[in-house]
Biotite code that builds the C-alpha atoms (Angstrom):
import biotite.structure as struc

atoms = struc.array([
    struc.Atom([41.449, -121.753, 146.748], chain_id="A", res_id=1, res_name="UNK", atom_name="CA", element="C"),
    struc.Atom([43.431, -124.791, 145.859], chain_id="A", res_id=2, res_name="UNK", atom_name="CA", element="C"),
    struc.Atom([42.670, -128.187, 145.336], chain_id="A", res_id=3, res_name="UNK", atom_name="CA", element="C"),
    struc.Atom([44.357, -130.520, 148.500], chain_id="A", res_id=4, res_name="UNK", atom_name="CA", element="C"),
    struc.Atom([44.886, -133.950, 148.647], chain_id="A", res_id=5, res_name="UNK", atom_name="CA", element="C"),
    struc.Atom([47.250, -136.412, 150.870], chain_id="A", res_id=6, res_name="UNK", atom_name="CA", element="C"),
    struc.Atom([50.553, -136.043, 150.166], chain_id="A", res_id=7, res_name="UNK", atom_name="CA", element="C"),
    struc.Atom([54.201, -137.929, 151.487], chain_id="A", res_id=8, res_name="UNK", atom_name="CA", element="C"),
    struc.Atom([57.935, -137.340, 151.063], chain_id="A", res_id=9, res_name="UNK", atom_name="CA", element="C"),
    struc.Atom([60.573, -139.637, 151.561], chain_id="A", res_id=10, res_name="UNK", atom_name="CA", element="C"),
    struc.Atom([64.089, -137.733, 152.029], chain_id="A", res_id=11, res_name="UNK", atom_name="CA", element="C"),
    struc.Atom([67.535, -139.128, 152.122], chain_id="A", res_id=12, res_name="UNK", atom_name="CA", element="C"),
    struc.Atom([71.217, -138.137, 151.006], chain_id="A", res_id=13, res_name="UNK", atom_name="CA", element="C"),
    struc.Atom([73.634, -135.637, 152.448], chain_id="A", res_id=14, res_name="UNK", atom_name="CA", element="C"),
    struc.Atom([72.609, -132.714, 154.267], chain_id="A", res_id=15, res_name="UNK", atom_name="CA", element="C"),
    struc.Atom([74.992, -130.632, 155.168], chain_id="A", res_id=16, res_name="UNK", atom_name="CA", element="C"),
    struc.Atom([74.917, -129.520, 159.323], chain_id="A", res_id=17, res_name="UNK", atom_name="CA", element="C"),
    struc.Atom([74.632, -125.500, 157.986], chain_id="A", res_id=18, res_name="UNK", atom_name="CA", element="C"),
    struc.Atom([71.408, -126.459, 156.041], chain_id="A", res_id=19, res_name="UNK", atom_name="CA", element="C"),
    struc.Atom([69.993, -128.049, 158.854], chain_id="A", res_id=20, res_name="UNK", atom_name="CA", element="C"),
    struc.Atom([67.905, -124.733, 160.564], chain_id="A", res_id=21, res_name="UNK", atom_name="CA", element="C"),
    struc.Atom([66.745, -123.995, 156.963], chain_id="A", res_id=22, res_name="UNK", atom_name="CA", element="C"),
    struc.Atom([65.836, -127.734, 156.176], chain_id="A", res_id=23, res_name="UNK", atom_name="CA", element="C"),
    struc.Atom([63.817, -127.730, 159.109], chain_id="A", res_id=24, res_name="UNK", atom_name="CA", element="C"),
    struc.Atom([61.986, -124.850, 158.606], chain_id="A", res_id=25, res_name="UNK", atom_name="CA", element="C"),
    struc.Atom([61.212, -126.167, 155.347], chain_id="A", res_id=26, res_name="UNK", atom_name="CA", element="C"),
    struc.Atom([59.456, -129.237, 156.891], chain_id="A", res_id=27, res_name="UNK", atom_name="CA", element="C"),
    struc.Atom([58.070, -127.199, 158.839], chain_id="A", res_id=28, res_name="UNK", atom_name="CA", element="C"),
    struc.Atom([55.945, -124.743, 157.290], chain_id="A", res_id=29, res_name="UNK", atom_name="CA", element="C"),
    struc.Atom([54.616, -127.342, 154.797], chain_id="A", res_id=30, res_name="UNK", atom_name="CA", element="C"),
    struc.Atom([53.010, -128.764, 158.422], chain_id="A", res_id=31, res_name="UNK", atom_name="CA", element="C"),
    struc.Atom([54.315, -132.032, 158.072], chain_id="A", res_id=32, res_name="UNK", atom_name="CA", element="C"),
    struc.Atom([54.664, -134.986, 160.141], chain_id="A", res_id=33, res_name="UNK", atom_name="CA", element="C"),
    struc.Atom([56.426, -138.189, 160.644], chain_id="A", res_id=34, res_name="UNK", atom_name="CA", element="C"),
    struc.Atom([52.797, -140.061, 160.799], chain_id="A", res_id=35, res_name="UNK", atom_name="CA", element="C"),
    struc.Atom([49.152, -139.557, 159.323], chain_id="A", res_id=36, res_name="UNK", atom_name="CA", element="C"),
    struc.Atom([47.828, -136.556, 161.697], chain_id="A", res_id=37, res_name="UNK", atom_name="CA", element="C"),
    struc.Atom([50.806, -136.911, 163.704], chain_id="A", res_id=38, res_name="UNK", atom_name="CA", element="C"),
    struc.Atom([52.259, -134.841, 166.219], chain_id="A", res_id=39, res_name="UNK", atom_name="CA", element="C"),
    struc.Atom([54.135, -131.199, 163.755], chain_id="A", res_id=40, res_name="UNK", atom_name="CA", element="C"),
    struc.Atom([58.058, -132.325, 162.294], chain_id="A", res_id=41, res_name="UNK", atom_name="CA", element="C"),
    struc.Atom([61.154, -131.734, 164.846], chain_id="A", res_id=42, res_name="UNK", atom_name="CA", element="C"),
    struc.Atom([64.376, -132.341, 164.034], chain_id="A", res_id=43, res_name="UNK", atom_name="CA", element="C"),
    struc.Atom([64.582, -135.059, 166.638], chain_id="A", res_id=44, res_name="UNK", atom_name="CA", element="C"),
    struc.Atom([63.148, -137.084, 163.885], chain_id="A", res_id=45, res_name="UNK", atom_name="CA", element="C"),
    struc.Atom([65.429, -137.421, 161.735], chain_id="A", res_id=46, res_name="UNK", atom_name="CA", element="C"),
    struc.Atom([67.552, -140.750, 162.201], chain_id="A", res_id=47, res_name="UNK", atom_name="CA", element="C"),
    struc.Atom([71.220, -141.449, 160.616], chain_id="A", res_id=48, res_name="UNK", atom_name="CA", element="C"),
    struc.Atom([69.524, -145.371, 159.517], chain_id="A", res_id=49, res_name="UNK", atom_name="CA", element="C"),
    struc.Atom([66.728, -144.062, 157.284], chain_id="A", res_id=50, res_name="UNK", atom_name="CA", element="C"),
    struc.Atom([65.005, -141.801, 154.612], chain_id="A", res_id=51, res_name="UNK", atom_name="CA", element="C"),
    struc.Atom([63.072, -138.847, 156.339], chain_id="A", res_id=52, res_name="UNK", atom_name="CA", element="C"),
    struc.Atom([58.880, -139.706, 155.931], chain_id="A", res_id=53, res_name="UNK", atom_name="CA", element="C"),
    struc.Atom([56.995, -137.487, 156.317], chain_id="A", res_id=54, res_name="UNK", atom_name="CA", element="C"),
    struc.Atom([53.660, -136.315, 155.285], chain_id="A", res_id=55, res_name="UNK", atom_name="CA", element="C"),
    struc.Atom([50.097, -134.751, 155.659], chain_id="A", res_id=56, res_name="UNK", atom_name="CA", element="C"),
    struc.Atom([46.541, -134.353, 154.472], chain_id="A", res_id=57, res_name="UNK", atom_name="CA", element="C"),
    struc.Atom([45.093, -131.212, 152.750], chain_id="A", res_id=58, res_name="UNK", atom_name="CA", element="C"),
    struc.Atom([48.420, -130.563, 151.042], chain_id="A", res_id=59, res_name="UNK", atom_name="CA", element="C"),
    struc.Atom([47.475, -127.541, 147.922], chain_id="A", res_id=60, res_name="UNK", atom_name="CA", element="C"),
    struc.Atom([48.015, -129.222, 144.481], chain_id="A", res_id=61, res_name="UNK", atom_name="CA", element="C"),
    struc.Atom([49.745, -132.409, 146.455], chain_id="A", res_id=62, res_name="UNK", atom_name="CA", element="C"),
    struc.Atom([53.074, -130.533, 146.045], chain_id="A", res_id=63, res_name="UNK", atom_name="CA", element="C"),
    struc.Atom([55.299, -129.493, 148.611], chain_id="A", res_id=64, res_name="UNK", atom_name="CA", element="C"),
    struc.Atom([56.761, -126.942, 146.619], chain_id="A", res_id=65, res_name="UNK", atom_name="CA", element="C"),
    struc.Atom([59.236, -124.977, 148.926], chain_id="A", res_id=66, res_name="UNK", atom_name="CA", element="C"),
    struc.Atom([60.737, -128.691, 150.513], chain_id="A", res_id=67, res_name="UNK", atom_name="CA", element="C"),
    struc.Atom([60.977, -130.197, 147.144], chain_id="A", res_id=68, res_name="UNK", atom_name="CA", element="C"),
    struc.Atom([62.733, -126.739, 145.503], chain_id="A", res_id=69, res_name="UNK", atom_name="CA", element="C"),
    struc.Atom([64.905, -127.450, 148.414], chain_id="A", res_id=70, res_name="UNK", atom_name="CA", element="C"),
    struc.Atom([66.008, -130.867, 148.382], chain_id="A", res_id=71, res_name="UNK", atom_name="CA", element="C"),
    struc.Atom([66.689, -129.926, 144.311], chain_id="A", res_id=72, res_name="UNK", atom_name="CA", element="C"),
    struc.Atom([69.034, -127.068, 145.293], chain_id="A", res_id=73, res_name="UNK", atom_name="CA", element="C"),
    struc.Atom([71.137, -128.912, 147.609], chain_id="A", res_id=74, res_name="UNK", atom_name="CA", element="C"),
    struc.Atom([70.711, -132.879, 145.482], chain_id="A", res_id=75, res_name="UNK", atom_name="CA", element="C"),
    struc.Atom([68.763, -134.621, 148.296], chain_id="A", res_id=76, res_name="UNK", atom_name="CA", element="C"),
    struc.Atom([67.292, -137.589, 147.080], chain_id="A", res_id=77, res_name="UNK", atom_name="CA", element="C"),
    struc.Atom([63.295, -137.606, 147.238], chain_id="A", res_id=78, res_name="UNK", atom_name="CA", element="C"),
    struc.Atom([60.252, -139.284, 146.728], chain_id="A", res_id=79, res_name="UNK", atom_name="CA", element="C"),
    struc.Atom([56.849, -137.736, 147.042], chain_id="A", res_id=80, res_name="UNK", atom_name="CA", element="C"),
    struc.Atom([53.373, -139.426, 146.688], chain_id="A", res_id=81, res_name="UNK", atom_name="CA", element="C"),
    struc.Atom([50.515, -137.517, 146.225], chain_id="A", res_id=82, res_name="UNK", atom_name="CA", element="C"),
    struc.Atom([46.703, -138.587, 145.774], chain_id="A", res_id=83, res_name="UNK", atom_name="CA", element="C"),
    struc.Atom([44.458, -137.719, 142.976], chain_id="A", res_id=84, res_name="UNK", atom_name="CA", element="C"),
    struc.Atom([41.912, -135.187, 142.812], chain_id="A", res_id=85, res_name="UNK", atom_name="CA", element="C"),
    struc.Atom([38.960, -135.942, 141.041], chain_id="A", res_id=86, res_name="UNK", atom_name="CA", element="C"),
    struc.Atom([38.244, -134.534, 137.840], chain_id="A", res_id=87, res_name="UNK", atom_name="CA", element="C"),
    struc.Atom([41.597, -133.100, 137.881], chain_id="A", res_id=88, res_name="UNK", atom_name="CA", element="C"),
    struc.Atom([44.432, -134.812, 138.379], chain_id="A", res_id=89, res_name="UNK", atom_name="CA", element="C"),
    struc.Atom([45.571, -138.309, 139.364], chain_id="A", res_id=90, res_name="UNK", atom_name="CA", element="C"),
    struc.Atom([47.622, -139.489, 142.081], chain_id="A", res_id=91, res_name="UNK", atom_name="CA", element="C"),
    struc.Atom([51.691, -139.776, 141.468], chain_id="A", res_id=92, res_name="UNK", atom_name="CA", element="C"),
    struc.Atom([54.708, -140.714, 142.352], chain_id="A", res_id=93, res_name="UNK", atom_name="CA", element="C"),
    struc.Atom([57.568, -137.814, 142.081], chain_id="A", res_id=94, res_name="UNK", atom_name="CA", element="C"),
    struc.Atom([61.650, -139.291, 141.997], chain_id="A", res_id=95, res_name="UNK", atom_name="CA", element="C"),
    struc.Atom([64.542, -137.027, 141.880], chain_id="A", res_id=96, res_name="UNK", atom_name="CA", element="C"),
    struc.Atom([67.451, -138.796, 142.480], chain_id="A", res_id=97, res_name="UNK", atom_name="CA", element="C"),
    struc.Atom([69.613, -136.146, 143.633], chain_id="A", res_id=98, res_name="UNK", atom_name="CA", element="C"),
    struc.Atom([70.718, -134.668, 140.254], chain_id="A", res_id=99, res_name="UNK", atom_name="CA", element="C"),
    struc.Atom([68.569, -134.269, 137.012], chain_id="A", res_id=100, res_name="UNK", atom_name="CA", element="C"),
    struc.Atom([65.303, -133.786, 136.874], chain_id="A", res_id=101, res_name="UNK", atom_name="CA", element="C"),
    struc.Atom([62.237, -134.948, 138.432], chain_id="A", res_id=102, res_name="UNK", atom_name="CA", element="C"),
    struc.Atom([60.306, -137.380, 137.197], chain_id="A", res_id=103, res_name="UNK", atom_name="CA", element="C"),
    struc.Atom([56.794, -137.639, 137.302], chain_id="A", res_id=104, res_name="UNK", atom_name="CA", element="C"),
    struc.Atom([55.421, -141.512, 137.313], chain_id="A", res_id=105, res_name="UNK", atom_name="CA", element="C"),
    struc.Atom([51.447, -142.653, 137.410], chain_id="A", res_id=106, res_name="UNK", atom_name="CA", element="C"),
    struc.Atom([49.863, -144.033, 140.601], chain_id="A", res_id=107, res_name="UNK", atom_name="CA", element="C"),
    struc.Atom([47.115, -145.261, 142.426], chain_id="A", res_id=108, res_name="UNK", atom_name="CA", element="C"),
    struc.Atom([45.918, -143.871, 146.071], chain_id="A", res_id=109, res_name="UNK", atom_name="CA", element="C"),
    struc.Atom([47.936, -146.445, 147.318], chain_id="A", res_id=110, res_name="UNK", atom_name="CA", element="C"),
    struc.Atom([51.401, -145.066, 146.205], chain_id="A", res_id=111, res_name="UNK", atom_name="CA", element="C"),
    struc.Atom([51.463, -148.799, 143.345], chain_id="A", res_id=112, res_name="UNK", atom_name="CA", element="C"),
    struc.Atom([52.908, -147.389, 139.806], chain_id="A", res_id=113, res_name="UNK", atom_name="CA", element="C"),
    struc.Atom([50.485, -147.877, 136.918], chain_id="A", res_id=114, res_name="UNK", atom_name="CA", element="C"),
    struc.Atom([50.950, -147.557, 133.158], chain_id="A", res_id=115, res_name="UNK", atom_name="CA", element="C"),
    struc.Atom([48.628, -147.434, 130.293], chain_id="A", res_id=116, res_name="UNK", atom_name="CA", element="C"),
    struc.Atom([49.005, -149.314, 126.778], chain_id="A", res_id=117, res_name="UNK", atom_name="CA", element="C"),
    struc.Atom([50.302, -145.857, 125.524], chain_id="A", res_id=118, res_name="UNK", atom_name="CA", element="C"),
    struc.Atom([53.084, -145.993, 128.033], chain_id="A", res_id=119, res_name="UNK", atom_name="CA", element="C"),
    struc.Atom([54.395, -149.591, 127.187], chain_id="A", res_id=120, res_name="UNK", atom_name="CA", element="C"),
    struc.Atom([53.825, -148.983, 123.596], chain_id="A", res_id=121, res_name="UNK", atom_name="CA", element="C"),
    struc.Atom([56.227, -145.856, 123.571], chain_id="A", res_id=122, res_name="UNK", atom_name="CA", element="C"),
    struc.Atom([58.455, -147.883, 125.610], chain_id="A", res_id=123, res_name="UNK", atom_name="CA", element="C"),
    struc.Atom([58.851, -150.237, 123.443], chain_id="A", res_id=124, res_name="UNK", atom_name="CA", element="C"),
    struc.Atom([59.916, -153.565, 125.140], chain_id="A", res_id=125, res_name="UNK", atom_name="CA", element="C"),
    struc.Atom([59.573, -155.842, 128.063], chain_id="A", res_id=126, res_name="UNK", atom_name="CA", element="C"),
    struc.Atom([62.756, -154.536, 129.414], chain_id="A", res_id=127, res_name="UNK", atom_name="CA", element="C"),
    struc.Atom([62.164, -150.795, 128.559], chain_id="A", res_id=128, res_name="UNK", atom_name="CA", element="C"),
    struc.Atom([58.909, -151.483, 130.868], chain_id="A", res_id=129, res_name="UNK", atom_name="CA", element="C"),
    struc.Atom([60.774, -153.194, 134.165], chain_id="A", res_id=130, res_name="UNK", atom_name="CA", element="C"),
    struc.Atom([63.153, -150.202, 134.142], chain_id="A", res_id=131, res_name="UNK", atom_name="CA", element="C"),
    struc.Atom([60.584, -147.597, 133.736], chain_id="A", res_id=132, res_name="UNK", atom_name="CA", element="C"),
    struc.Atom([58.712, -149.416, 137.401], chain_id="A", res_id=133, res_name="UNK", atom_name="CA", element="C"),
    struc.Atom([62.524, -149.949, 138.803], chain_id="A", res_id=134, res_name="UNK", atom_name="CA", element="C"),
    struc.Atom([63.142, -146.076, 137.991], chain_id="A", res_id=135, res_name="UNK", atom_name="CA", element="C"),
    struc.Atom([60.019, -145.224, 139.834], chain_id="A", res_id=136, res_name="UNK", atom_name="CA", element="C"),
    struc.Atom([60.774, -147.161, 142.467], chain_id="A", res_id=137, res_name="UNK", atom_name="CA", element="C"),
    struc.Atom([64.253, -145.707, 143.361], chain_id="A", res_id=138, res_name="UNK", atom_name="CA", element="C"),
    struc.Atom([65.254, -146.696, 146.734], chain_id="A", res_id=139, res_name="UNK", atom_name="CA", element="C"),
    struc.Atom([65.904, -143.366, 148.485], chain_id="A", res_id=140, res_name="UNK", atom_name="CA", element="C"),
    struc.Atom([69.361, -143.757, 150.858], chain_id="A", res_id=141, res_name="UNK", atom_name="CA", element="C"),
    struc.Atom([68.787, -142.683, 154.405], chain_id="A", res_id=142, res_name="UNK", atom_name="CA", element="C"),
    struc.Atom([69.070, -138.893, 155.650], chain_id="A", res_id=143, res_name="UNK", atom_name="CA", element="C"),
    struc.Atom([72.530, -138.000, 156.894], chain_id="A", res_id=144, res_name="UNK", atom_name="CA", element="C"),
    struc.Atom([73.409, -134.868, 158.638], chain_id="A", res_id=145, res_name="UNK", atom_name="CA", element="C"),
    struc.Atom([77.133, -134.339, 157.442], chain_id="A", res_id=146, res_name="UNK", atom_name="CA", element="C"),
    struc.Atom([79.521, -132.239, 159.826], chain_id="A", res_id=147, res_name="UNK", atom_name="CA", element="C"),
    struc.Atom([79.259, -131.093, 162.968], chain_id="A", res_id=148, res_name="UNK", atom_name="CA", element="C"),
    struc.Atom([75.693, -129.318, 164.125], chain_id="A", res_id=149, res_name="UNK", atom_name="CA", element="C"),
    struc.Atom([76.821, -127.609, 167.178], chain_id="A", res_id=150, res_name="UNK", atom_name="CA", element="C"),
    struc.Atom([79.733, -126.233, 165.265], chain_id="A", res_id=151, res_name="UNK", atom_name="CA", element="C"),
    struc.Atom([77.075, -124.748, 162.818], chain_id="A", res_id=152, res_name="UNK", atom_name="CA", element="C"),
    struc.Atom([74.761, -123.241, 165.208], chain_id="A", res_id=153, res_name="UNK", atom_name="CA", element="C"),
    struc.Atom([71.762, -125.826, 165.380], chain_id="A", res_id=154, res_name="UNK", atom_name="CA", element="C"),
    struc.Atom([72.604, -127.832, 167.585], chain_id="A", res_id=155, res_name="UNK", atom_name="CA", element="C"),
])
């Protein structure tokens, strides 16, 4: 059985309308929601002014595997938080910034970066360190369906 912890996902960037079914469904079956033991993910929640948040307890390994394989595929920016488990793992803060690679950054249970003397030593500089905490903080642009969604079937 695996380990779960509480887990969150901000989404933003360019989704194209003919994603939007399989986007959905990706939300979906991760049972996430727009609050803390909210009410299950539709797609009226998803706003033209704002990432997509959403998130839920109990989440296996605090990874939303299928979602974030997703929003790789098709470069939609992300940031997921997920809480430690004790005597396993600690809680972290996951950016992809719509191309790359992810990048895994230290947390606390209340989604605040940390780093250890090994960190800023490797980094080098005073500098080195503010960029590492501005990387981690990337501001994720809001969630835009682009094209038409009744010309694509979901709407």
């Amino acid at each position: 059985m695996a380990d779960r912890v509480s887990a969150s996902i901000a989404i933003g960037g360019s989704l194209p309308a003919a994603l939007l079914s399989d986007f959905a469904e990706a939300i979906q079956r991760e049972g996430l929601s727009t609050e803390w033991d909210g009410e299950p993910f539709t797609l009226d929640d998803i706003t033209d002014d704002a990432p997509l948040s959403v998130m839920a307890h109990e989440v296996a390994w605090g990874r939303f595997e299928q979602l974030e394989a997703f929003c790789i595929a098709n470069g939609l920016p992300f940031a997921r938080w997920s809480g430690g488990y004790p005597g396993q793992w600690g809680a972290e803060r996951l950016v992809f910034t719509g191309s790359g690679e992810p990048v895994s950054y230290a947390a606390d249970e209340d989604d605040y970066i940390l780093m250890g003397r090994c960190t800023a030593e490797r980094l080098g500089s005073y500098a080195a360190i503010l960029a590492h905490f501005d990387a981690a903080e990337f501001a994720i642009p809001p969630l835009v369906v682009a094209g038409d969604v009744k010309e694509n079937g979901n709407g």
